[in-house]
C-alpha positions, 0 to 999 in steps of 0.5 A: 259873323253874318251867318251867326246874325241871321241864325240869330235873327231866324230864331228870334223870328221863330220865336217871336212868331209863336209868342204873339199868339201865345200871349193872346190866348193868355190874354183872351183865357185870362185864367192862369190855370187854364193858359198853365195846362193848356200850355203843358199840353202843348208842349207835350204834344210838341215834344212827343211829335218830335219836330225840328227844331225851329218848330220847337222855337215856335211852338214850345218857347214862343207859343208855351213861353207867352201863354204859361204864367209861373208869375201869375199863379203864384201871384194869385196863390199869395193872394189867395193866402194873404186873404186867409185861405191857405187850403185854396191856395195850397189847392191850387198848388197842387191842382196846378203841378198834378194836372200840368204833369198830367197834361204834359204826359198826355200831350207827349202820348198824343204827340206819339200817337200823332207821329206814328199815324203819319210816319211810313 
């Protein structure tokens, strides 16, 4: 029972560690499209590095976790609507999902990349 609280708490730990920042660079960027790729990328990267999965508890949950914004950009997509323009809004839309991918792939490559250079 005491082993299952402190993984309990090791992770919420990781977790936490890596969501301040997260936030903060959310907070700083206060771009919604930018937090969202710059998050994709990471996670990516994250991904394709293939850590351990405490560093997957930092980096993707924590870290990509509090700097992504789903709520945000839809927000500022209805916004966009509600002020009458639907082509930006359904700009942003697409713009958000074809870059994400993109960067999510692109992070998961340079993670490769990464983990081959430095593997024996």
């Amino acid at each position: 029972m005491v082993e299952n609280k402190l993984v309990a708490f090791e992770r919420f730990f990781f977790v936490g560690s890596g969501a301040v920042p997260g936030a903060l660079i959310r907070w700083l960027l206060n771009n919604d499209l930018a937090v969202n790729l710059l998050g994709t990328l990471v996670f990516g990267i994250v991904m394709g590095l293939r850590v351990r999965f405490r560093f997957q508890l930092i980096f993707c949950i924590g870290f990509c976790g509090a700097c992504t914004t789903f709520s945000g950009w839809v927000m500022e997509t209805v916004e966009l609507v509600n002020d009458g323009m639907w082509l930006q809004g359904i700009s942003l839309i697409m713009i958000t999902i074809i870059f994400g991918i993109i960067a999510l792939f692109a992070g998961f490559f340079i993670g490769r990349r990464i983990k081959e250079s430095i593997s024996p």
